[in-house]
GUKE-300490 format. One line per field, with one value per residue: x, y, z of N, C-alpha, C in turn; chain; residue in one letter. Coordinates in steps of 0.1 Angstrom, whole numbers, plus 5000, padded with zeros to 4 digits. Layout:
N
nc1 <- c(X  ...)
nc2 <- c(Y  ...)
nc3 <- c(Z  ...)
cac1 <- c(X  ...)
cac2 <- c(Y  ...)
cac3 <- c(Z  ...)
cc1 <- c(X  ...)
cc2 <- c(Y  ...)
cc3 <- c(Z  ...)
mol <- c(A  ...)
type <- c(A  ...)
//
This chain:
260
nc1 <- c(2216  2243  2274  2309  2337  2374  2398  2429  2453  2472  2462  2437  2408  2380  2359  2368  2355  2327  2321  2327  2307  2288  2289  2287  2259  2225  2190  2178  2188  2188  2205  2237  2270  2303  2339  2363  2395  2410  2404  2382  2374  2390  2408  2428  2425  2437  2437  2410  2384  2361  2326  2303  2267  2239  2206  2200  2202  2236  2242  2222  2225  2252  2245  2227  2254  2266  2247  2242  2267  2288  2316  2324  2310  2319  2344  2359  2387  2410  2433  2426  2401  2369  2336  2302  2270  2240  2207  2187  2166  2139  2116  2089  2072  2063  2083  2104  2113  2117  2136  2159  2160  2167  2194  2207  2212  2225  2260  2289  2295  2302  2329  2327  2344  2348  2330  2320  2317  2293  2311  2335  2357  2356  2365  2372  2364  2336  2331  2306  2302  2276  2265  2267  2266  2260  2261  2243  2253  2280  2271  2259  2282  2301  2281  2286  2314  2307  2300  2281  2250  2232  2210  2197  2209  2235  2257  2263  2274  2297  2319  2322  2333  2356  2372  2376  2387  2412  2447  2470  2473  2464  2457  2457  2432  2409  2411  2408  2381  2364  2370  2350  2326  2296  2287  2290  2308  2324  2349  2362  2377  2387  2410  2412  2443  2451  2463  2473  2468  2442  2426  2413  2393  2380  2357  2341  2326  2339  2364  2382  2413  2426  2452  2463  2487  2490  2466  2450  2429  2401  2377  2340  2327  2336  2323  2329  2350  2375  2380  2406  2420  2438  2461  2444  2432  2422  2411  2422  2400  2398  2422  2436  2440  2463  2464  2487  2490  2515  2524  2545  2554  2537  2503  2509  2498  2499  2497  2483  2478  2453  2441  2415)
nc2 <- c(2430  2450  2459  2467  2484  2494  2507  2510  2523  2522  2530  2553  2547  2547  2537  2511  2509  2514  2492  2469  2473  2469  2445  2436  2440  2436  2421  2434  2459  2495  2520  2530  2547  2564  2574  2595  2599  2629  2642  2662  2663  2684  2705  2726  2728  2715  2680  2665  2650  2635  2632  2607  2601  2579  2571  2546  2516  2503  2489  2501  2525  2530  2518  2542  2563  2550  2555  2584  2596  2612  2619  2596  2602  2628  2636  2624  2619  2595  2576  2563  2551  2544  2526  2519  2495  2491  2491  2516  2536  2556  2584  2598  2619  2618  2625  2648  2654  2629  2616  2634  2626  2604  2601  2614  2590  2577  2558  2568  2582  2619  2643  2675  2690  2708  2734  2742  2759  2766  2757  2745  2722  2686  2667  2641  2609  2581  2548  2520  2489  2469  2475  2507  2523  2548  2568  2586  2607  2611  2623  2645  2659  2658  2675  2701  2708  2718  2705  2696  2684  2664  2645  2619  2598  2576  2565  2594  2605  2586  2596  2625  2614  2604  2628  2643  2627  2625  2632  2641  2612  2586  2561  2558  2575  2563  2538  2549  2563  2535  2524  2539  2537  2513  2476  2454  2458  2469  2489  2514  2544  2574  2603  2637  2653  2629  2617  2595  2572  2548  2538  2507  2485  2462  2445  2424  2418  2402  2410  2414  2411  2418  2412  2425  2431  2457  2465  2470  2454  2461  2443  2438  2417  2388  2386  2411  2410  2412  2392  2384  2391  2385  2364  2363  2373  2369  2390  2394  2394  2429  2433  2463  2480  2495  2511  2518  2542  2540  2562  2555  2527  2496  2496  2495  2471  2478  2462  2464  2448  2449  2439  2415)
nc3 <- c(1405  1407  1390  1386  1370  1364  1349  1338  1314  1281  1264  1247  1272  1267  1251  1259  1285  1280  1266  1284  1299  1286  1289  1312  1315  1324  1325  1343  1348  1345  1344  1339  1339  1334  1347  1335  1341  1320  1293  1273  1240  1217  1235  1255  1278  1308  1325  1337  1360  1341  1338  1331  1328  1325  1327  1315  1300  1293  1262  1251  1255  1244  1211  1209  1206  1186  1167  1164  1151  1159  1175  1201  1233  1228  1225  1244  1262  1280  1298  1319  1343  1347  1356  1357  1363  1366  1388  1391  1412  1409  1424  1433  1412  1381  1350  1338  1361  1378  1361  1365  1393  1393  1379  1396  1417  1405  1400  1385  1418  1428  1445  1452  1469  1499  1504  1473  1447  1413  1393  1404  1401  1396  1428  1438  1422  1425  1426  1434  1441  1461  1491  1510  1543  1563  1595  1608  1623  1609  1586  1592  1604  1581  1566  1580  1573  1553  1533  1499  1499  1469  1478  1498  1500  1508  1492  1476  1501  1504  1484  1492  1517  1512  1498  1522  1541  1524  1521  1507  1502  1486  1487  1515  1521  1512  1530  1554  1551  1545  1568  1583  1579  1571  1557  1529  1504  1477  1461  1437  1431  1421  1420  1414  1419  1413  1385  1376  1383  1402  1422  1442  1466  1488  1506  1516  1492  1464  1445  1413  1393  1364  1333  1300  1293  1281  1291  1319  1345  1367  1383  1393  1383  1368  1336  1323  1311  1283  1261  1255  1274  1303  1335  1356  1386  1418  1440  1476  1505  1524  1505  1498  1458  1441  1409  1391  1363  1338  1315  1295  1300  1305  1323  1358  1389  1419  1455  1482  1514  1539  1560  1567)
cac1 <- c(2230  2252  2287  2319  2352  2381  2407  2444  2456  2480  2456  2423  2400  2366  2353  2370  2346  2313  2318  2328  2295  2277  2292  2278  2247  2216  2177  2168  2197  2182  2213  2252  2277  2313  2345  2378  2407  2414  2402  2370  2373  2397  2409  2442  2425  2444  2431  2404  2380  2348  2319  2288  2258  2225  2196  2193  2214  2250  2238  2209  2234  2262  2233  2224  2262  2268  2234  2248  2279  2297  2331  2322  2312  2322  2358  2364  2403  2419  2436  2421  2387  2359  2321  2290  2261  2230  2197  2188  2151  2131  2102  2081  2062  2067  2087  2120  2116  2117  2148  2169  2161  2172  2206  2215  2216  2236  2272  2297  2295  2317  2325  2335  2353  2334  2322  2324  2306  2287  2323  2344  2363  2354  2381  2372  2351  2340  2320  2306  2295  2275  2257  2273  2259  2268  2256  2233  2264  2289  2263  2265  2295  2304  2277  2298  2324  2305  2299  2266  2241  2220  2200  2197  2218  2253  2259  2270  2287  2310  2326  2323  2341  2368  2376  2371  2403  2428  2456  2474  2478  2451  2452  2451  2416  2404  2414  2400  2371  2357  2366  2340  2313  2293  2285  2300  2312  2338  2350  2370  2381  2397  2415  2416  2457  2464  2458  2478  2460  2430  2424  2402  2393  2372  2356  2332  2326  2348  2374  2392  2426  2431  2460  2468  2500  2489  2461  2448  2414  2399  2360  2336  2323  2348  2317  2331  2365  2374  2383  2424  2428  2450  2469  2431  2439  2408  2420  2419  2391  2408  2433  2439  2448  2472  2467  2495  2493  2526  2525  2555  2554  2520  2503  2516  2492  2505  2487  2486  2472  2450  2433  2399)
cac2 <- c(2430  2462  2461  2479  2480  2499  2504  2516  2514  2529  2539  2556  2538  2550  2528  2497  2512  2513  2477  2464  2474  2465  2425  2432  2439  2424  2425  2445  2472  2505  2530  2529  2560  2559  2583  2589  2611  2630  2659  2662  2671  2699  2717  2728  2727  2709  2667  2664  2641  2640  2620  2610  2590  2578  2563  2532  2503  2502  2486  2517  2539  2523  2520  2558  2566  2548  2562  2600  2598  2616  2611  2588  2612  2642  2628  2622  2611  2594  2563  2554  2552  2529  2522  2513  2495  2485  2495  2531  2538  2564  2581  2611  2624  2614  2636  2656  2653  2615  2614  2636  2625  2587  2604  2620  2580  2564  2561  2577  2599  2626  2655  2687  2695  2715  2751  2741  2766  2758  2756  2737  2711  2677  2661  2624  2604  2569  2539  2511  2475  2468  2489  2514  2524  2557  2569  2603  2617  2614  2628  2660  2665  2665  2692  2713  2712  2728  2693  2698  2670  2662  2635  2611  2588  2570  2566  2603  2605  2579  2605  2634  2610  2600  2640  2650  2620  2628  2641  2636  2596  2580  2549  2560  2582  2551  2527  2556  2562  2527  2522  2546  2530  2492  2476  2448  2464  2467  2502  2520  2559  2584  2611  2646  2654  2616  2613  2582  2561  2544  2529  2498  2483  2452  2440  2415  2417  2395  2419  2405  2421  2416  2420  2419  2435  2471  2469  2463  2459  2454  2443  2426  2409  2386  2383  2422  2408  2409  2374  2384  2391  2368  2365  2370  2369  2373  2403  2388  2405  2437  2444  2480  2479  2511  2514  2534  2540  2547  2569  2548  2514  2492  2497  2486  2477  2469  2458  2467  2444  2461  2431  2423)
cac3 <- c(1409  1401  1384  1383  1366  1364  1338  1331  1301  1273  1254  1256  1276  1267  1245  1269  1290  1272  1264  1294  1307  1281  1291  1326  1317  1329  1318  1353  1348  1341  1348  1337  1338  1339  1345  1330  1341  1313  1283  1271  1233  1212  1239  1256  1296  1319  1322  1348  1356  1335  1342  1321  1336  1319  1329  1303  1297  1283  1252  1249  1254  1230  1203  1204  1206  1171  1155  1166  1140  1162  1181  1216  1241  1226  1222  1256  1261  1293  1300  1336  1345  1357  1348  1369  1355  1378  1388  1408  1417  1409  1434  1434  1398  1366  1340  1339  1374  1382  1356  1374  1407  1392  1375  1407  1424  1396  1399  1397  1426  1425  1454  1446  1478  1508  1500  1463  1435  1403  1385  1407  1397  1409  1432  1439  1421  1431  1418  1442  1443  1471  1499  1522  1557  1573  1608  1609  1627  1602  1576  1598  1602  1567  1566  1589  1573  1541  1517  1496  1495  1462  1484  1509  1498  1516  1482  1480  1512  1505  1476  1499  1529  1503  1500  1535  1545  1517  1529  1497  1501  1476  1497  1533  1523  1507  1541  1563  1546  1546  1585  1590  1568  1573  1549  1523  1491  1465  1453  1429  1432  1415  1426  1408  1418  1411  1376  1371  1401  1402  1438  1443  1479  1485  1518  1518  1478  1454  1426  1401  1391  1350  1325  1287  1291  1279  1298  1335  1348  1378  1384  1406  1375  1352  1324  1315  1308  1269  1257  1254  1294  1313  1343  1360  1400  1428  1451  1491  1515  1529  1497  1483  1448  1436  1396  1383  1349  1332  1300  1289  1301  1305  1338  1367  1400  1438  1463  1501  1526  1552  1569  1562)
cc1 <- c(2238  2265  2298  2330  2360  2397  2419  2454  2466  2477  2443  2411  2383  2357  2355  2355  2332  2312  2321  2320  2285  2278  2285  2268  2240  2200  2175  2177  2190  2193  2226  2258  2293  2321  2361  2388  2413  2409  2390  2373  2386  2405  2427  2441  2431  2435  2427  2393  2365  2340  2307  2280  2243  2215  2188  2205  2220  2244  2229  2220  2246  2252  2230  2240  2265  2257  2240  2257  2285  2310  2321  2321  2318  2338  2367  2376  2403  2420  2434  2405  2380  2343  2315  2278  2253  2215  2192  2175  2148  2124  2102  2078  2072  2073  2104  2122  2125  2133  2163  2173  2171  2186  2216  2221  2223  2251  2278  2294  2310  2318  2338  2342  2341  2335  2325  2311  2303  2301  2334  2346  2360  2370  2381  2357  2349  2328  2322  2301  2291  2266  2264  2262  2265  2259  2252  2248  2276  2281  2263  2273  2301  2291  2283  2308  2321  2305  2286  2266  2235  2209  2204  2209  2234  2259  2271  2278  2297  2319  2329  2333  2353  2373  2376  2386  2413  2436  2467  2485  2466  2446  2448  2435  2408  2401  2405  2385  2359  2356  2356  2326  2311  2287  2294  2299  2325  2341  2359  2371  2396  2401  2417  2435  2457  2463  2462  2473  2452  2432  2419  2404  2382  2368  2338  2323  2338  2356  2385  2405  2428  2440  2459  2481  2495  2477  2456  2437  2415  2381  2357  2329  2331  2337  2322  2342  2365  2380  2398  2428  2434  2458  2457  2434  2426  2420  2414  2408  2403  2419  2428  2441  2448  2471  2472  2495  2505  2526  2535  2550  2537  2517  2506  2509  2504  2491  2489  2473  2464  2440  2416  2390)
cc2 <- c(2440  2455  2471  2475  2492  2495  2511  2509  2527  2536  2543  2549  2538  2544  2512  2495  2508  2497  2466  2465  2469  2451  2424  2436  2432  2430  2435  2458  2482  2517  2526  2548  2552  2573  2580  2599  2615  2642  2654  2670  2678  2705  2714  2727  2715  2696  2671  2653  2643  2629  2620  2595  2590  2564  2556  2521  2506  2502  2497  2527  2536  2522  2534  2561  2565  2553  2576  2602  2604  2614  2607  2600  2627  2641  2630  2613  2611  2580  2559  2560  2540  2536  2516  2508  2493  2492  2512  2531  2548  2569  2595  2614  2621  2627  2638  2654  2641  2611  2621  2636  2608  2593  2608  2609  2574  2568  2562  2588  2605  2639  2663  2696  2707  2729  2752  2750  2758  2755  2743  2725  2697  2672  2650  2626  2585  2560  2527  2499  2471  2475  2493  2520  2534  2559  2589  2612  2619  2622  2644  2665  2663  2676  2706  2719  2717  2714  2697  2683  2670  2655  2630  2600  2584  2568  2577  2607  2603  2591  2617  2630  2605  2614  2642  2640  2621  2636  2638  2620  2591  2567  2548  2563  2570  2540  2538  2557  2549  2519  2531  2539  2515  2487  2463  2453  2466  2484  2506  2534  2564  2597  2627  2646  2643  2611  2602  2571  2554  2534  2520  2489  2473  2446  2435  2413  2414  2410  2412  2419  2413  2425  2414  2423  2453  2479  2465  2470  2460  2457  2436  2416  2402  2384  2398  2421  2402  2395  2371  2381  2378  2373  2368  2367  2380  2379  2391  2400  2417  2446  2455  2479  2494  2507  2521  2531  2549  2551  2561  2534  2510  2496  2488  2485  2471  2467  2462  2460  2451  2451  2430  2416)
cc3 <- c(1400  1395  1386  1378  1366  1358  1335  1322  1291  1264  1257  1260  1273  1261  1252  1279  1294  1270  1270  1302  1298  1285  1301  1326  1317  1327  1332  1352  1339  1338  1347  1338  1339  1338  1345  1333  1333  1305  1278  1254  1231  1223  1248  1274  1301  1320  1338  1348  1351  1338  1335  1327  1324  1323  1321  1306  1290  1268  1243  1243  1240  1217  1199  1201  1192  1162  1153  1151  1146  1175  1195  1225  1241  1222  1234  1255  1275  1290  1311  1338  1347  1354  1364  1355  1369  1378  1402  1401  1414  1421  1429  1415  1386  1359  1340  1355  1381  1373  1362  1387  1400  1387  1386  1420  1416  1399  1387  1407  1428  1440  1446  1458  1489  1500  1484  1456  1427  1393  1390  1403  1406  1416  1435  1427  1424  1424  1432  1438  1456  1481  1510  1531  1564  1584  1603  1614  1616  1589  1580  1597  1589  1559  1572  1586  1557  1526  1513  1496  1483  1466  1494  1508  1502  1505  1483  1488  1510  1492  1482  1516  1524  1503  1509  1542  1538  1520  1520  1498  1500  1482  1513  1529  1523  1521  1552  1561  1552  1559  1587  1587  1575  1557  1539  1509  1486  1461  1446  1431  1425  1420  1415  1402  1418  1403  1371  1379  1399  1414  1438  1457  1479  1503  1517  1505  1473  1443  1421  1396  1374  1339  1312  1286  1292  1287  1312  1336  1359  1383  1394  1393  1361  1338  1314  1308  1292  1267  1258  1268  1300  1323  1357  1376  1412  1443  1469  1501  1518  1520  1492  1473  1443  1420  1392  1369  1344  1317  1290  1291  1305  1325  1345  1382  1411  1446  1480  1508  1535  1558  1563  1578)
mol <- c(A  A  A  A  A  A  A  A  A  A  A  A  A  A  A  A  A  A  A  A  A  A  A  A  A  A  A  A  A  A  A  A  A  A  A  A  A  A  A  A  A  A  A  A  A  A  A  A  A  A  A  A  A  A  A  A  A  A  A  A  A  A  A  A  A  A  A  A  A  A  A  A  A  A  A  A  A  A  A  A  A  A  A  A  A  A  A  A  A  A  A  A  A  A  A  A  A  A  A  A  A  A  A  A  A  A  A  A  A  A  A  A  A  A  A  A  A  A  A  A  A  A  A  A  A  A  A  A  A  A  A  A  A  A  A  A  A  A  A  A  A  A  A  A  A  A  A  A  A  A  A  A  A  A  A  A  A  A  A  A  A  A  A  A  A  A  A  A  A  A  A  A  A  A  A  A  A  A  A  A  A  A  A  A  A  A  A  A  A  A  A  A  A  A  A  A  A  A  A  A  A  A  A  A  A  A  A  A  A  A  A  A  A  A  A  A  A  A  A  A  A  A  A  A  A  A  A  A  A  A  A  A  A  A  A  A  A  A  A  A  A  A  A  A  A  A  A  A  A  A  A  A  A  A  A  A  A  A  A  A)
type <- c(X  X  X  X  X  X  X  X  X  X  X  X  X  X  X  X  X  X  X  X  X  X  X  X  X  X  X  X  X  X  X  X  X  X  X  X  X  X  X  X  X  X  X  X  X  X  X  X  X  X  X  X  X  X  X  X  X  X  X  X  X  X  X  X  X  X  X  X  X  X  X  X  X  X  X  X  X  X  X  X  X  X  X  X  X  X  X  X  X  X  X  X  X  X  X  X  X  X  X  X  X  X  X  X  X  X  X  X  X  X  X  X  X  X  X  X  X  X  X  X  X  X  X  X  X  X  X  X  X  X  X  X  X  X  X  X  X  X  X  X  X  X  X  X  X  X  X  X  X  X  X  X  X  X  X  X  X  X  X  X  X  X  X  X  X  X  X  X  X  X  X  X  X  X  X  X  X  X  X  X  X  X  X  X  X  X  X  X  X  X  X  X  X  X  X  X  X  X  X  X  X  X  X  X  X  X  X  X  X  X  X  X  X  X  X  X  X  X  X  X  X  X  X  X  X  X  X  X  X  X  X  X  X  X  X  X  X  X  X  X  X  X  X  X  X  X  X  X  X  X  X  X  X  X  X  X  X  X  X  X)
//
């Protein structure tokens, strides 16, 4: 059983992250990643979203992180972002091979917009709980309109059919999207242009909405929830939840109904 959370917060989330996956881990989880809208490191580029995946357990990975000595991910900063833990499969030959065929199924999937180069900037990225179901036809037709594939996987789609509906409203794409799709799952998405956002959508998988004040979660699993949280409140089949995070005041979510 996979995991996901997602977090806006006043301060940097990255380490919230890391150890909110390590709570949902489980002895069969092989594969965690997570991504945070924000800077990567020193530098003066513009906040975008960065994503780092690894094929071990939280704990593995938190473990090497502290042996390294050096800053968490390179000194990756943002206040919104979201984590996956769970298990992705392998197949075909052992080696370098079989590792980046299994990196290329873990979440986060990200799209980089149709006819995108080796530089482009991603523009969604999305984390799921659950299994999605697209139809051979919709898989086409977001070939047509120039999306690359890494694999087979509906997985990928869904981040490529999150880009392909935004029409800059973070919740319509989100609501359109998953009318196309079967399937019962939970998701979370980020948005490139919505760097204060964090979407999350639930249909036929449980999410939890949690606050401390400064910060706000939202998971399909409460064992990742730090000991302080309160106010813990189970989203209804069908809701959206809008994460705005305010630079000033603590985050603030809403909610939009959309039937489930």
């Amino acid at each position: 059983m996979s995991g996901i959370i997602g977090i806006a917060s006043t301060h940097n989330t990255v380490t919230d992250l890391l150890h909110s996956l390590q709570r949902m881990e489980q002895a069969s989880h092989n594969s965690c990643g997570l991504v945070v809208h924000g800077r990567q490191g020193p530098t003066t580029s513009p906040p975008r979203l960065h994503r780092h995946r690894r094929a071990q357990r939280p704990s593995v990975w938190i473990e090497q992180l502290a042996e390294s000595g050096q800053p968490v991910l390179n000194g990756l900063q943002g206040q919104i972002g979201m984590g996956y833990t769970g298990h992705a499969c392998a197949s075909g030959a052992t080696g370098p091979k079989t590792l980046q065929h299994t990196l290329q199924n873990i979440w986060p999937h990200m799209s980089h917009g149709p006819h995108a180069g080796l530089n482009s900037p991603a523009r969604v990225a999305v984390v799921v709980h659950g299994q999605v179901h697209a139809s051979a036809a919709l898989r086409d037709a977001l070939h047509e309109r120039g999306y690359r594939f890494t694999g087979q996987s509906d997985a990928e789609l869904l981040a490529h059919l999150m880009d392909a509906t935004y029409q800059n409203d973070p919740v319509q794409a989100v609501q359109r999207a998953l009318a196309l799709l079967t399937g019962a799952v939970s998701v979370g998405v980020l948005f490139h242009d919505q760097p204060q956002r964090l979407i999350a959508a639930q249909s036929g998988i449980p999410l939890w909405l949690a606050s401390d004040g400064q910060t706000t979660c939202v998971t399909s699993d409460l064992s990742c929830l730090p000991a302080q949280a309160r106010h813990i409140t189970a989203l209804s089949d069908g809701d959206v939840l809008d994460l705005h995070h305010d630079p000033i005041a603590s985050a603030a979510p809403s909610l939009e109904q959309t039937g489930g």
